[in-house]
PDB file of N, CA, C and O in Angstrom:
ATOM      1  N   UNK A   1     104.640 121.074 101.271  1.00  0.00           N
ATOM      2  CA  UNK A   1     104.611 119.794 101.938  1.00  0.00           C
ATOM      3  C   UNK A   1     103.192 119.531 102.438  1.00  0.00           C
ATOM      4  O   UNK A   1     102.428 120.352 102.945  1.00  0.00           O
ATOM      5  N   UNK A   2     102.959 118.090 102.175  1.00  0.00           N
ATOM      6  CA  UNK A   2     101.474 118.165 102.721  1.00  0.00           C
ATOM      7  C   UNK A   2     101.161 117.901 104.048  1.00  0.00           C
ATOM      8  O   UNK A   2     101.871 116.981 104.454  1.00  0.00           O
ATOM      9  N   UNK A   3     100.438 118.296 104.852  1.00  0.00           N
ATOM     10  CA  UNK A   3     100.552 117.873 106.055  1.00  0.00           C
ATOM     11  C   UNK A   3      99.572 116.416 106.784  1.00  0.00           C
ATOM     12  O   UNK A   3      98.373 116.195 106.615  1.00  0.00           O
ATOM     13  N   UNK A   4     100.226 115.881 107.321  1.00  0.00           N
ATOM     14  CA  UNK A   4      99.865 114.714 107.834  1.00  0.00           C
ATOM     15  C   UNK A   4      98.001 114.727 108.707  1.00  0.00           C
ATOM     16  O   UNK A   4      97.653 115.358 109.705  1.00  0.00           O
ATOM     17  N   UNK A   5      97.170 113.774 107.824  1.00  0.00           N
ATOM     18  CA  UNK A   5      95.437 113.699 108.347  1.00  0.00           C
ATOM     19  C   UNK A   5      95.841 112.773 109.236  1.00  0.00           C
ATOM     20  O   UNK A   5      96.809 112.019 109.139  1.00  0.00           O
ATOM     21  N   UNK A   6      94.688 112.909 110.515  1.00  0.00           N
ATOM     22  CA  UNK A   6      94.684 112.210 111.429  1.00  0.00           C
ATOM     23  C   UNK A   6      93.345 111.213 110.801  1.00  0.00           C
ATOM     24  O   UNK A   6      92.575 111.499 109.885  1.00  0.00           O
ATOM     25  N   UNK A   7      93.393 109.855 111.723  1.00  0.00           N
ATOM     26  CA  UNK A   7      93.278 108.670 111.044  1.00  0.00           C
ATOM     27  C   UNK A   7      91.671 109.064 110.821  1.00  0.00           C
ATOM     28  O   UNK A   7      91.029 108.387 110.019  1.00  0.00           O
ATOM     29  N   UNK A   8      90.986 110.224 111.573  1.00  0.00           N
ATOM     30  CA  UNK A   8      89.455 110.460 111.492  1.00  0.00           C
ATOM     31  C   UNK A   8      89.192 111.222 110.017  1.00  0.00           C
ATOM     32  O   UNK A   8      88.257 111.008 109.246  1.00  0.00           O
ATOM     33  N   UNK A   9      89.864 111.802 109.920  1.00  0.00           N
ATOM     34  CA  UNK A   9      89.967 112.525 108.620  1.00  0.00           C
ATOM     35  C   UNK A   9      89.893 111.617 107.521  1.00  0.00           C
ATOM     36  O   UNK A   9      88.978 111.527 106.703  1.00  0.00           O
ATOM     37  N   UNK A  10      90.816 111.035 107.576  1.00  0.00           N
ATOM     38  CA  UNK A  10      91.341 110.019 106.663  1.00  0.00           C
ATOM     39  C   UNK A  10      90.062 108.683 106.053  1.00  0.00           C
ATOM     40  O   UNK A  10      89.794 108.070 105.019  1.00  0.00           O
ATOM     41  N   UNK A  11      89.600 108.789 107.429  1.00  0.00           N
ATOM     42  CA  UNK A  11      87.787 107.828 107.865  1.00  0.00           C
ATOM     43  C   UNK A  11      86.974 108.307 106.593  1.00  0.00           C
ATOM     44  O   UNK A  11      86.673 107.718 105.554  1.00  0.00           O
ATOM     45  N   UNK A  12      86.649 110.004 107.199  1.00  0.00           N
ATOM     46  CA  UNK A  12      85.752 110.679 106.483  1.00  0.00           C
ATOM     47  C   UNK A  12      85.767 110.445 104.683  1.00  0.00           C
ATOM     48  O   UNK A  12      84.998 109.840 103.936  1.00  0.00           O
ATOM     49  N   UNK A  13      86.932 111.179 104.454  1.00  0.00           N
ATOM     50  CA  UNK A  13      87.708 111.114 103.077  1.00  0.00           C
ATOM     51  C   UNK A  13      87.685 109.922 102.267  1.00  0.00           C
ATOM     52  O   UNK A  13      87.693 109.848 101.038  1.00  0.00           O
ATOM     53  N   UNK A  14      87.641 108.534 103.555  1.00  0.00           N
ATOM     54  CA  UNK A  14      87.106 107.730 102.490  1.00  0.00           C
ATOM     55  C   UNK A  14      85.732 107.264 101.987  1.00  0.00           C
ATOM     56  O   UNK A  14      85.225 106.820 100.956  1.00  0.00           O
ATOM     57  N   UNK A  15      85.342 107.637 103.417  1.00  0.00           N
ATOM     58  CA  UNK A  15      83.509 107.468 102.820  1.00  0.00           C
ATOM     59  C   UNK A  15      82.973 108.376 102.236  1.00  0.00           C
ATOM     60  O   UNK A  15      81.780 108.189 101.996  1.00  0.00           O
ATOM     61  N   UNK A  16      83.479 109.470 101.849  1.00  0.00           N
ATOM     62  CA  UNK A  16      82.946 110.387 101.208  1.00  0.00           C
ATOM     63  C   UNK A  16      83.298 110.551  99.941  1.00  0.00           C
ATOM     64  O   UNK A  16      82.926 111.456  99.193  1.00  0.00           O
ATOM     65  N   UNK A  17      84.171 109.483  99.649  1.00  0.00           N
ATOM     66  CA  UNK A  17      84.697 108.866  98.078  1.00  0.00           C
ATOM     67  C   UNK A  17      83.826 107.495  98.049  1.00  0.00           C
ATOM     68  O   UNK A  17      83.030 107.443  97.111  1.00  0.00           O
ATOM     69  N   UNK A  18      83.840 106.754  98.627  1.00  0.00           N
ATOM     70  CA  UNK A  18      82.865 105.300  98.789  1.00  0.00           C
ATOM     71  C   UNK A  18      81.428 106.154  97.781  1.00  0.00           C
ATOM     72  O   UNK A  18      81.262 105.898  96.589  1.00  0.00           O
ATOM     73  N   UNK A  19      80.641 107.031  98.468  1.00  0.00           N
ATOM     74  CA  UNK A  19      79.554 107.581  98.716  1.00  0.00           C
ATOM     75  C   UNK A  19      79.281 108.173  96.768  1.00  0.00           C
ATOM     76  O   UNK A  19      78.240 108.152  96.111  1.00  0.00           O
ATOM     77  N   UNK A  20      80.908 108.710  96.298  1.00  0.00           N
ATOM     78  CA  UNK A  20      80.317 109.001  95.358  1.00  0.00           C
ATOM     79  C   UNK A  20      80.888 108.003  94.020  1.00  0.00           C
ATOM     80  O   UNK A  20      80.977 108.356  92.844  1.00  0.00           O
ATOM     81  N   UNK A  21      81.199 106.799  94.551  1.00  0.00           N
ATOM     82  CA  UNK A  21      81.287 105.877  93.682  1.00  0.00           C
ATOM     83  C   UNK A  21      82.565 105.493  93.404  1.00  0.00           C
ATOM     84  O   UNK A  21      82.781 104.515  92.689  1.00  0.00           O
ATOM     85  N   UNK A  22      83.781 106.406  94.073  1.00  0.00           N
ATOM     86  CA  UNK A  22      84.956 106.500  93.907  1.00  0.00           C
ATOM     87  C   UNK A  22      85.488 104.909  94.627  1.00  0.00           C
ATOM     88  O   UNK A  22      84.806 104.671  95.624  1.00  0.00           O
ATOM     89  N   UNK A  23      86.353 103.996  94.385  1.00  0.00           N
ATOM     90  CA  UNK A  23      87.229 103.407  94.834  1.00  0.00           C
ATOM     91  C   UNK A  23      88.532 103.681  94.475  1.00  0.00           C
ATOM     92  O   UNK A  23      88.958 104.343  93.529  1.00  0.00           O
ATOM     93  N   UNK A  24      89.192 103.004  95.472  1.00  0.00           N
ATOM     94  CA  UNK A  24      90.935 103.537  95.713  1.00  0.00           C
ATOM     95  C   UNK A  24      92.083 101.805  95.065  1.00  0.00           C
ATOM     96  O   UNK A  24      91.693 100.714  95.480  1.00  0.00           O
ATOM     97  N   UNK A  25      93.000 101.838  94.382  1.00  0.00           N
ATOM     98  CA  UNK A  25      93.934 100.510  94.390  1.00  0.00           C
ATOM     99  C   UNK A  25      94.855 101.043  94.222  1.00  0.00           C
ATOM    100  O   UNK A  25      94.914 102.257  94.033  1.00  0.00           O
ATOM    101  N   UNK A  26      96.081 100.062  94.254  1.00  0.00           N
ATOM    102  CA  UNK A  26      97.757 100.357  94.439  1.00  0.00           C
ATOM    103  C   UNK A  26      97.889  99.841  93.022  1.00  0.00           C
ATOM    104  O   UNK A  26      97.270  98.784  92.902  1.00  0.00           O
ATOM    105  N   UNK A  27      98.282 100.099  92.287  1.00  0.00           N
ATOM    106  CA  UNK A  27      99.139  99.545  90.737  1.00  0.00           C
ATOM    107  C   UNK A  27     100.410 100.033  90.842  1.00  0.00           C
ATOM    108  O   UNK A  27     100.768 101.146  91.227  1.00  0.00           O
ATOM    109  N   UNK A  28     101.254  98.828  90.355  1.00  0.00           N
ATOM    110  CA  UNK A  28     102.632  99.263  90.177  1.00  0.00           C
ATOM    111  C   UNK A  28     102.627  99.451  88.515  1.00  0.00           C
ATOM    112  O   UNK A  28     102.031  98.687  87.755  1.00  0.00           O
ATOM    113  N   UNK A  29     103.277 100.421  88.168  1.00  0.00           N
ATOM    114  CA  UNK A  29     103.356 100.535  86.576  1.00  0.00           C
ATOM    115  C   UNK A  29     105.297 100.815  86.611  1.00  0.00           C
ATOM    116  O   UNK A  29     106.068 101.270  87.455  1.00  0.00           O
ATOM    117  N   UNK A  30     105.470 100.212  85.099  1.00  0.00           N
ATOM    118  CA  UNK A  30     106.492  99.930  84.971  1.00  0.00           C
ATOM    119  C   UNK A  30     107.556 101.392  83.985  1.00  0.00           C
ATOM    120  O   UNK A  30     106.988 101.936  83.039  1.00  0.00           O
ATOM    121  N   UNK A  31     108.343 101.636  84.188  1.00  0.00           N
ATOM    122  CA  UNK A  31     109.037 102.941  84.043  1.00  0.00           C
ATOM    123  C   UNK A  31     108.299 102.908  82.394  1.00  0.00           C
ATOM    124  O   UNK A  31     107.612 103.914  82.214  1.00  0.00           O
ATOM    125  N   UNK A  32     108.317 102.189  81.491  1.00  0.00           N
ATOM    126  CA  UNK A  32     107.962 101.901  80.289  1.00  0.00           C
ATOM    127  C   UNK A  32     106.695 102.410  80.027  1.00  0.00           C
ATOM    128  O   UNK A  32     106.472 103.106  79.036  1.00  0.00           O
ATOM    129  N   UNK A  33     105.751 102.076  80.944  1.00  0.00           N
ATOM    130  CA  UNK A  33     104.543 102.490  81.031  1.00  0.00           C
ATOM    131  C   UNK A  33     104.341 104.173  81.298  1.00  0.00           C
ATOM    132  O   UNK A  33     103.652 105.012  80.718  1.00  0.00           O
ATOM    133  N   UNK A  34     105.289 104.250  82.473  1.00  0.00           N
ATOM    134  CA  UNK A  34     104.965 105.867  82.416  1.00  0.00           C
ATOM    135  C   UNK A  34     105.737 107.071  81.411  1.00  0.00           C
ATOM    136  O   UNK A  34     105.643 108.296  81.486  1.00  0.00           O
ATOM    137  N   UNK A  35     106.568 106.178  80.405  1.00  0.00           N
ATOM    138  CA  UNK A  35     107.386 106.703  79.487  1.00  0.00           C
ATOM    139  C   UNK A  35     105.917 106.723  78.182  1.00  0.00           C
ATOM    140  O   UNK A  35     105.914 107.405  77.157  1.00  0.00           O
ATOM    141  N   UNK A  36     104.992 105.935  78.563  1.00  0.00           N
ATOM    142  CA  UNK A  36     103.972 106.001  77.453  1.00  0.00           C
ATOM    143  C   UNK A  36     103.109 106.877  77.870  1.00  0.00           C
ATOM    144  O   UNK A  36     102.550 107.276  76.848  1.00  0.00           O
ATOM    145  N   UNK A  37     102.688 107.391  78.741  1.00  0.00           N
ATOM    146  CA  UNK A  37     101.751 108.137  79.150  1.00  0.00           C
ATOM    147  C   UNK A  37     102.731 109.772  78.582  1.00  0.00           C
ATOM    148  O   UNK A  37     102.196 110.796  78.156  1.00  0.00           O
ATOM    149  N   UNK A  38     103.819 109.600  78.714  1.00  0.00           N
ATOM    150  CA  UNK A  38     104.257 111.041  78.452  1.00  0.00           C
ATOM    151  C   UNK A  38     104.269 111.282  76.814  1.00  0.00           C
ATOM    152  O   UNK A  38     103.949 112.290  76.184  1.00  0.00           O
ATOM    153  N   UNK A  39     104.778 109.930  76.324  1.00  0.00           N
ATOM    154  CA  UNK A  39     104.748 109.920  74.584  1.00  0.00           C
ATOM    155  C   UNK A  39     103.046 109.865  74.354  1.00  0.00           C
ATOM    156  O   UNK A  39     102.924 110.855  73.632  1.00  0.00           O
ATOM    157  N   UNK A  40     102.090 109.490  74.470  1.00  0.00           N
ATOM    158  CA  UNK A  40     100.498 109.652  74.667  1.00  0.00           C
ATOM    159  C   UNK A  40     100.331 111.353  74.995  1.00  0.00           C
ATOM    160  O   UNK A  40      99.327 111.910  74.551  1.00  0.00           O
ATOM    161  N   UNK A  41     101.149 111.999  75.631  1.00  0.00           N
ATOM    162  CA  UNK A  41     100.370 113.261  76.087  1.00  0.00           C
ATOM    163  C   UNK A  41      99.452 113.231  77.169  1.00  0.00           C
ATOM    164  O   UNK A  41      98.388 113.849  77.121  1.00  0.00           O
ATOM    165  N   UNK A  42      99.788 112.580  78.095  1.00  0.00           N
ATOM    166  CA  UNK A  42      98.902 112.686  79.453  1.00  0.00           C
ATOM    167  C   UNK A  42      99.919 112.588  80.466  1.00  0.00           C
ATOM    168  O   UNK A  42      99.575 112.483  81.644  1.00  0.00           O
ATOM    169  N   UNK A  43     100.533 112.600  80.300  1.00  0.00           N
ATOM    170  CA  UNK A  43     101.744 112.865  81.526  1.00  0.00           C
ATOM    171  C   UNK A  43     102.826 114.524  80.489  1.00  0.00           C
ATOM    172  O   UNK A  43     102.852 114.580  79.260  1.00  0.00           O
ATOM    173  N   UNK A  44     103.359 115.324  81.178  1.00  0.00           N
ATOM    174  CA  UNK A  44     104.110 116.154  80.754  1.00  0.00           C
ATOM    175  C   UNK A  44     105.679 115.640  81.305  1.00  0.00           C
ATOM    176  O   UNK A  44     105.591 115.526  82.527  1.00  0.00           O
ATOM    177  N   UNK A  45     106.730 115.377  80.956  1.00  0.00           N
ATOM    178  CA  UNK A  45     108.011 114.642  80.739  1.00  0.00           C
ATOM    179  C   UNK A  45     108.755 115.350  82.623  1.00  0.00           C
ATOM    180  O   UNK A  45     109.160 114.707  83.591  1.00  0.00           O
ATOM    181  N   UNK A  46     108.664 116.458  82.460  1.00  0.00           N
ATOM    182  CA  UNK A  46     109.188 117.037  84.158  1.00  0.00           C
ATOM    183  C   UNK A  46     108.461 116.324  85.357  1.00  0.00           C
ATOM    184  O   UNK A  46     109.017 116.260  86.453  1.00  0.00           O
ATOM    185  N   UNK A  47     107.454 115.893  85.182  1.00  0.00           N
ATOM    186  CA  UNK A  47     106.363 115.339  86.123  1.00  0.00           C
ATOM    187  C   UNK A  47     106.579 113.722  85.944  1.00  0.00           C
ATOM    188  O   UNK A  47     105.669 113.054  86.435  1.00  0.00           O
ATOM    189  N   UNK A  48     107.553 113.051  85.371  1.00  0.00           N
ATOM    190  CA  UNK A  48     107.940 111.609  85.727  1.00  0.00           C
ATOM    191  C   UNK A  48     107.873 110.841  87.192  1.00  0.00           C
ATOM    192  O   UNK A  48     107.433 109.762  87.587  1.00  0.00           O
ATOM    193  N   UNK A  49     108.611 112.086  87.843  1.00  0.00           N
ATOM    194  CA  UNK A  49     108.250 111.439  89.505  1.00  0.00           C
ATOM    195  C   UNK A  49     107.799 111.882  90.541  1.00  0.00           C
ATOM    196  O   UNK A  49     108.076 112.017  91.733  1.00  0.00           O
ATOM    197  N   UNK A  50     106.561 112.202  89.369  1.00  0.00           N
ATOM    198  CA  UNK A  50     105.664 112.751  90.934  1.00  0.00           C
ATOM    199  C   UNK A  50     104.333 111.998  90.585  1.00  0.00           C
ATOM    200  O   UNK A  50     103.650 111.911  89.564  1.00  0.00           O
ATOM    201  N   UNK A  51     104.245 111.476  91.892  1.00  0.00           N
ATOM    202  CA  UNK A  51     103.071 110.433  92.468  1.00  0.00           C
ATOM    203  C   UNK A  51     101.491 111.027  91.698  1.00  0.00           C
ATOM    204  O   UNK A  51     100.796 110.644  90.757  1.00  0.00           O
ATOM    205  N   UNK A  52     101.439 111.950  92.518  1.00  0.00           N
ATOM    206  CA  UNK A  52     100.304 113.232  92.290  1.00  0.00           C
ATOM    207  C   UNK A  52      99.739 112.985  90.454  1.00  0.00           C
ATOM    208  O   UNK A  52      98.757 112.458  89.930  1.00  0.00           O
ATOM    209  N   UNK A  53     101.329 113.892  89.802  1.00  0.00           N
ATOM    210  CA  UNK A  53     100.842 113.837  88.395  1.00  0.00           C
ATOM    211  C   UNK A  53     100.721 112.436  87.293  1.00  0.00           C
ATOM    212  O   UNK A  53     100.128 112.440  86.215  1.00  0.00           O
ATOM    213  N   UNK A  54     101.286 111.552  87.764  1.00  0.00           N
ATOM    214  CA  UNK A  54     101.371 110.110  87.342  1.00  0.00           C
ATOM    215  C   UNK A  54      99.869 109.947  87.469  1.00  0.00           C
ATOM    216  O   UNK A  54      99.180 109.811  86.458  1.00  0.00           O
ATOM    217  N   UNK A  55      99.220 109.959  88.971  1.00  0.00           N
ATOM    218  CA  UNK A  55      97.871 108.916  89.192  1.00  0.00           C
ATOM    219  C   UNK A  55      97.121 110.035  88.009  1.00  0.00           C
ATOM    220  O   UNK A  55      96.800 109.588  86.908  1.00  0.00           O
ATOM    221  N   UNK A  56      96.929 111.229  88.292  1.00  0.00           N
ATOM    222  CA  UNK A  56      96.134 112.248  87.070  1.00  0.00           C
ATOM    223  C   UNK A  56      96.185 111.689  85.820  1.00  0.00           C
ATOM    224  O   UNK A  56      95.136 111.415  85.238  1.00  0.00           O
ATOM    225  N   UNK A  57      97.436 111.446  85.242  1.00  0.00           N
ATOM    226  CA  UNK A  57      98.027 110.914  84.166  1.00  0.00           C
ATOM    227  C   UNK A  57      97.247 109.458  83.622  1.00  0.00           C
ATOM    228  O   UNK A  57      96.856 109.192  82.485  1.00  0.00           O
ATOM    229  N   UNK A  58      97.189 108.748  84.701  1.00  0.00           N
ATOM    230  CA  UNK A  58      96.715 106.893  84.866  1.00  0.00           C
ATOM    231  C   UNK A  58      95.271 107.247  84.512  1.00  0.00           C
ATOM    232  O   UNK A  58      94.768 106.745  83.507  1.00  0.00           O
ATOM    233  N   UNK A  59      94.326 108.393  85.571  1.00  0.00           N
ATOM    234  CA  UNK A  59      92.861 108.824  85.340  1.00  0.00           C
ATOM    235  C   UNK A  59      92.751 108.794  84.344  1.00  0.00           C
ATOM    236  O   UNK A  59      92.318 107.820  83.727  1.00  0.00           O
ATOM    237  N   UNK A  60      93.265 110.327  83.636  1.00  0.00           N
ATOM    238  CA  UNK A  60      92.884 110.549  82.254  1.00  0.00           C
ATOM    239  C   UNK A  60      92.875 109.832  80.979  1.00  0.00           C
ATOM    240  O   UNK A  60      92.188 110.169  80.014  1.00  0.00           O
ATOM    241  N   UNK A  61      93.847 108.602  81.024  1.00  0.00           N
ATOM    242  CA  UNK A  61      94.031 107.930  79.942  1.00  0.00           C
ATOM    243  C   UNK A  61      92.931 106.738  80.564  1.00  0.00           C
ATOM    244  O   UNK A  61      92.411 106.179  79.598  1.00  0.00           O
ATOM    245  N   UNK A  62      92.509 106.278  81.636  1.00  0.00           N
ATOM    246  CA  UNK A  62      91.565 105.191  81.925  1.00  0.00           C
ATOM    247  C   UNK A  62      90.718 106.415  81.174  1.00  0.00           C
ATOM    248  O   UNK A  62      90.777 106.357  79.946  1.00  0.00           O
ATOM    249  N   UNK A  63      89.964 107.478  81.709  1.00  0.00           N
ATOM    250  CA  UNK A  63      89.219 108.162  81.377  1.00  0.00           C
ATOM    251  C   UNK A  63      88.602 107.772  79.851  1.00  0.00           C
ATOM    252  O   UNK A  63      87.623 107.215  79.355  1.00  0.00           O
ATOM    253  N   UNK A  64      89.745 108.394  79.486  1.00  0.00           N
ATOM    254  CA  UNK A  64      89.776 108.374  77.712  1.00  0.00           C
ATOM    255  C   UNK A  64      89.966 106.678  77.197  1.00  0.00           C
ATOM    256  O   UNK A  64      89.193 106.704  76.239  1.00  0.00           O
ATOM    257  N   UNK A  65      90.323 105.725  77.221  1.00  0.00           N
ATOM    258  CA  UNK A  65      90.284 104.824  77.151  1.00  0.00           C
ATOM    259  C   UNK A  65      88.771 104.299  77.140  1.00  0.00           C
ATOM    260  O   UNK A  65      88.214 103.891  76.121  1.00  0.00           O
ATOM    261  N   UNK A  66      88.157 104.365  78.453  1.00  0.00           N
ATOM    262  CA  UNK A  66      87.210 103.827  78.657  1.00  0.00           C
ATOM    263  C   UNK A  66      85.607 104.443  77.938  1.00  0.00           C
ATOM    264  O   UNK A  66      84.597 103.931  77.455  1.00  0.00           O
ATOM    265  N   UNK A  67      86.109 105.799  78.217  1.00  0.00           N
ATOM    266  CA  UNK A  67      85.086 106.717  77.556  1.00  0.00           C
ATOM    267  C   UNK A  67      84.765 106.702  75.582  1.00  0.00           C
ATOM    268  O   UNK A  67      83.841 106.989  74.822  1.00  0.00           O
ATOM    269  N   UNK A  68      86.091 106.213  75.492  1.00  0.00           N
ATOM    270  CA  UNK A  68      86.061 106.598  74.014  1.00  0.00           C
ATOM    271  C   UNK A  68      86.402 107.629  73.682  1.00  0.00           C
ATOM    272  O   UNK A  68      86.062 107.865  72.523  1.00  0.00           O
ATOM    273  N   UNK A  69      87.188 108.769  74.373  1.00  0.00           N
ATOM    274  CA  UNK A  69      87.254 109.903  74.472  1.00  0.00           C
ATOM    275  C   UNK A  69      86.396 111.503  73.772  1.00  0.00           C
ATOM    276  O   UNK A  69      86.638 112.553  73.177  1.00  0.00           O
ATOM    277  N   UNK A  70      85.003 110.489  74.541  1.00  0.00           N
ATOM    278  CA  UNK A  70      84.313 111.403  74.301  1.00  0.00           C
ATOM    279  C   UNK A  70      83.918 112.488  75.252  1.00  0.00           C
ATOM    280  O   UNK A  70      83.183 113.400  74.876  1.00  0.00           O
TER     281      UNK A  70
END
């Protein structure tokens, strides 16, 4: 279980993502969508509902998408 950052933490963590270029957004993706990431191979099929491995999942294919997967 993870344990709950207090709101200073939380401060830090984001400027220290700001700092290295990182920004944060909410996307809703649709069950369809994350049924493609698992048929794609960037999601593994047990990991459907977990938050954690989904956003990894969303990275890697922006990643590769964007990169050209190079």
């Amino acid at each position: 279980m993870k344990r709950a950052l207090s709101a200073a933490e939380r401060m830090r963590l984001h400027r220290q993502r700001r700092r290295r270029g990182m920004r944060s957004f909410t996307i809703l993706l649709h069950v369809t969508e994350i049924e493609a990431l698992v048929r794609k191979g960037f999601l593994v099929p047990e990991c459907r509902a977990d938050p954690d491995a989904i956003q990894a999942a969303v990275h890697d294919f922006l990643y590769s998408a964007l990169d050209g997967g190079a």
